[in-house]
Phi, psi and omega in degrees: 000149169280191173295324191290310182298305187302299187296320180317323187305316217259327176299332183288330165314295169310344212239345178280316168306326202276347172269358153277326173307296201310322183275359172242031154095005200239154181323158193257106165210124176229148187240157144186149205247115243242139207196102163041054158084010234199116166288163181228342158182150187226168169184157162222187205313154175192016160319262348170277213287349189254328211039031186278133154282340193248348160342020185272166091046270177294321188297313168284305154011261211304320173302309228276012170277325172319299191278330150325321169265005164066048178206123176278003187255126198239053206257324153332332214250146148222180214231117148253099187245134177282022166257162130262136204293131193300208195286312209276352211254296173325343179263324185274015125298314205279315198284331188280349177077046175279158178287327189183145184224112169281122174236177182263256189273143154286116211262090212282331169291289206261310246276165198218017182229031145159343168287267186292318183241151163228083166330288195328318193240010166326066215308324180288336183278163169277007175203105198258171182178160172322109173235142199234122163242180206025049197275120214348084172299301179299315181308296217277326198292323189273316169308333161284316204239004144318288207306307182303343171256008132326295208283322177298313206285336177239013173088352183080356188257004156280348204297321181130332200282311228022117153073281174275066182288168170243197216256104117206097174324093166124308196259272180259033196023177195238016190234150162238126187304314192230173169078207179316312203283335189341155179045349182317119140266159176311107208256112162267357185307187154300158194230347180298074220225006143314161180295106183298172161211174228197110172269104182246146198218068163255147170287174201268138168255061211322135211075014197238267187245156188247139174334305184295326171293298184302327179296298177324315176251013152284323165310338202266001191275301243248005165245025173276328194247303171257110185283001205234017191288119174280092195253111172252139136302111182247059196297160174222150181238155177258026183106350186259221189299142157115316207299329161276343161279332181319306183229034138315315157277009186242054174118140168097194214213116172304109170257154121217174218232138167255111174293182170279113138316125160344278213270013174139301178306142195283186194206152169257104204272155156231160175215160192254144190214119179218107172284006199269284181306342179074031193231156151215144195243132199238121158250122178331299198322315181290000156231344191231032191267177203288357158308325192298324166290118150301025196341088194253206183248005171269322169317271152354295170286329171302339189286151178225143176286000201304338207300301207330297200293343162295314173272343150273357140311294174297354161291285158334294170295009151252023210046017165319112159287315185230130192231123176275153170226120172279145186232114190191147158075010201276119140325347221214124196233054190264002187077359218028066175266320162301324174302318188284349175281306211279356168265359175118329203290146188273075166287083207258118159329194152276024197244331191122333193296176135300128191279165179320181183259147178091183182279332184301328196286326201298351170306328185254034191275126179257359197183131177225110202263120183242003169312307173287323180287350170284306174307319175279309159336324201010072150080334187326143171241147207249121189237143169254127182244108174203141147303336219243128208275313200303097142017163173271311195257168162095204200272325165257045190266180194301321191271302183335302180262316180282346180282343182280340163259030192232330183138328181308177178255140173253340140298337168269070157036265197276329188287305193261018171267339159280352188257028148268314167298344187276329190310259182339288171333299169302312160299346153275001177274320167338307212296294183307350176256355146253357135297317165271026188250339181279337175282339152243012164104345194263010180213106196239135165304087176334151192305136173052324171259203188268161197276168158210163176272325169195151200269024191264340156216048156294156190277144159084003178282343182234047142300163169015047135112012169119009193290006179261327198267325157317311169298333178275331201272301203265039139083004173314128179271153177241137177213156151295131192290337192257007174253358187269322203295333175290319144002285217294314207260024195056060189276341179268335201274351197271245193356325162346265217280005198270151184266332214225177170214138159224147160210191195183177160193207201302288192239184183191118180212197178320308170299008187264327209258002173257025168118002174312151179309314161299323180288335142349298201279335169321314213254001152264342194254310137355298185288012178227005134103054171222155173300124178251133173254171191192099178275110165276124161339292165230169155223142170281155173310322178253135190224039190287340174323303216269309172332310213282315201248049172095329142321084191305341207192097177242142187251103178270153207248011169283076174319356175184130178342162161159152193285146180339300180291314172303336193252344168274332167292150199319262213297333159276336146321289202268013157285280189292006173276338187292327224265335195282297166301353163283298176300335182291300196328298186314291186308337195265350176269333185273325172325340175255023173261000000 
């Protein structure tokens, strides 16, 4: 079953409850509190038959699942009420620690989990969660406004309720039988009409539009519909392209410098140096990435990583403590074996010589000596920002799966199971030269990560043509590149406070849900319990990938037939990135009816 099928499943429980209130005269609101698939405890409205004030729906729920599981921390559970819960009922979830709370309609008076109020993400309180609102909604909005207009129809004296409900369906009930409100009908609608706000958080849509284009004009649709939307922007990235404006913007300073290009050719590089922080942050692609390459198979063996290793000296030489290295887009399938030359390190032949430039050289490597490039680094710490999973060597190792769009024959066999083998040869020499650097002192296993026995099938050792596995041989942490870069730009203190989240990218499949920028920022936007949209290029048929990891909702952004290249250009991209942002707005407003 989906998520979706499951809260129905479950809201129908609720709703069995709230017609059990109804037949004993009480407002129709039901609840029940749901624990690893399995109710645990239900109850619905008895204000009236109790004479209780805390009598709601969720509110008896939520105690009597306490005393059933023999706990007062419900972090496990979630709460289905076919209302939304008012301030009192939404404060003893925040106190009970619930994992996540489903309602039906929305409680334009009262409700405190996204109308009048958002309890659930309150930054100041000490417990935030999950909230799904409308969840059949027209069911629980007709059983509510059943009753109430019974209760007009007999004058209110039959019901049981007597006269004087007050205005919150359900809760603090919604009719006052006499004075102004008499005959009023009831708005179970949205109710909210302060200035939404609205976090965007998109990737770059590549060859099309840049992160900061797509946020502008999705920003400019959704003030089509809320003129008054307080919309921040966050560009983003996943440690590849895009990842130095990203977090340019919140501090430190673009240099650039010239390097060594993949094939030889100087290159102009840029890099972010923020001395406030003592940090700089580098993307490989910008002195070696695959522009630089005719990616042929002569290419392919040549490219080299040294420009990488030039700009992390000059990083170092400007006071860099901590240098990000993005690892995307890469030319280059050398082992980062040319980045460990350009810090000094001794890549050698059996003569003694230096090997060639590229993966051709690694064939003749007899030795690899890490002392000097470690000394030049001085002690700097290294952070590797990469998604990418992948082994050095073998079958998903770097040349299998990436060298055939770099230029290798990807159809020939026998070439790249020998140039895998040359692959192998070099990592064990990797092996052997950070034994011997650990062995003068000069090599400390950062604080958290992980050990490994040899770098040829560590996961992330084979990024950018193996520039991971080098790196890792120079004492390097591997993070996830979209989860340091939401880091880097402050994505939890931005996010708090927010109604809505949006980010996107170019396509969105299966691989999107294996670590992609969006699904990041889905699965941070979770932990404060807010609705994510996630505008997109393309989509695969299927996305449950990505729904199962927090995205609520993709919006593909093509508004009319039309050919490829015209849906890639600039003024039509960002006419349907407008048309997109209009609809996420429509959509997130109806979710609240």
């Amino acid at each position: 079953m989906t998520i979706t099928e499951i809260d129905e499943k479950f809201m129908r429980e609720a709703l069995a409850e709230a017609r059990a209130a109804a037949a004993v005269g009480e407002v129709p609101i039901g609840a029940v509190v749901v624990r690893a698939g399995e109710i645990v405890a239900r109850a619905h409205n008895r204000r009236e038959l109790d004479q209780d004030p805390s009598a709601h729906a969720e509110f008896a729920a939520v105690c009597a699942a306490a005393q059933a599981l023999g706990r007062w921390r419900l972090s496990d559970c979630t709460v289905y009420v076919t209302l939304e819960p008012c301030c009192m009922c939404a404060g003893l979830m925040v106190n009970a620690r619930v994992g996540r709370c489903v309602y039906g309609a929305s409680d334009a008076k009262a409700g405190a989990l996204g109308s009048l109020y958002d309890l659930n993400a309150d930054s100041r309180l000490n417990h935030r969660f999950n909230v799904t609102a409308g969840v059949l909604a027209d069911e629980c909005r007709e059983l509510l406004s059943s009753c109430f207009g019974g209760l007009r129809g007999a004058g209110g004296a039959d019901c049981g309720c007597g006269a004087d409900l007050e205005a919150h369906a359900a809760h603090a009930a919604a009719l006052a039988g006499a004075g102004e409100d008499a005959g009023t009908e009831v708005d179970f609608g949205p109710a909210c009409r302060r200035p939404r706000r609205v976090l965007l958080a998109i990737d770059s849509f590549k060859g099309s539009v840049s992160s900061a284009q797509a946020e502008a004009a999705v920003a400019e649709g959704m003030r089509r519909v809320w003129s008054d939307a307080q919309v921040a922007a966050l560009p983003l990235a996943d440690g590849g392209e895009g990842t130095l404006d990203a977090v340019a913007a919140y501090g430190g300073e673009i240099v650039t410098c010239d390097v060594a290009g993949p094939l030889g050719d100087r290159a102009s590089a840029r890099m972010l140096v923020d001395g406030e922080r003592e940090s700089a942050v580098i993307e490989m692609a910008e002195a070696a990435g695959i522009g630089y390459s005719p990616c042929t198979e002569s290419a392919a063996l040549a490219a080299s990583t040294y420009g990488v290793g030039e700009l992390m000296l000059r990083a170092v030489r400007t006071g860099a403590k901590t240098i990000y290295i993005g690892l995307g887009g890469s030319a280059t399938n050398d082992g980062g074996a040319g980045m460990l030359q350009a810090l000094g390190a001794r890549v050698v032949d059996d003569q003694g010589c230096d090997v060639a430039p590229g993966l051709a050289g690694l064939e003749q490597v007899a030795s690899v000596d890490l002392a000097p490039a470690l000394q030049a680094l001085d002690d700097a710490r290294i952070v590797v920002l990469s998604d990418v999973e992948n082994p050095l060597v073998g079958r998903r190792g770097a040349l299998a799966v990436f060298g055939g769009q770099k230029g290798l024959p990807a159809d020939d066999a026998e070439a790249l199971g020998k140039y895998d083998n040359w692959m192998v040869g070099y990592g064990r020499l990797l092996d052997a030269a950070i034994a011997g650097a650990r062995a003068q002192g000069l090599l400390r296993t950062p604080e958290g990560a992980r050990t490994f026995g040899s770098v040829l099938g560590v996961p992330g050792a084979g990024a950018a043509g193996g520039l991971g596995a080098a790196l890792l041989a120079l004492g390097a942490e591997l993070r996830s590149g979209v989860e340091t870069v939401l880091d880097l730009v402050g994505f939890d203190e931005r996010v708090r406070d927010v109604d809505l989240v949006i980010t996107g990218e170019g396509n969105m499949d299966e691989q999107s849900a294996a670590g992609k920028a969006p699904v990041g920022v889905a699965r941070r936007a979770k932990r404060y319990g807010k609705p994510v949209v996630a505008v997109v290029g393309g989509r695969a048929d299927n996305l449950d990938a990505v729904y199962g990891r927090g995205i609520d909702l993709v919006l593909p952004i093509c508004r009319k037939p039309m050919p490829l290249d015209q849906a890639l250009g600039v003024q039509e991209a960002t006419t349907n990135l407008i048309c997109a942002g209009e609809s996420a707005a429509q959509s997130y407003d109806l979710a609240r009816l």
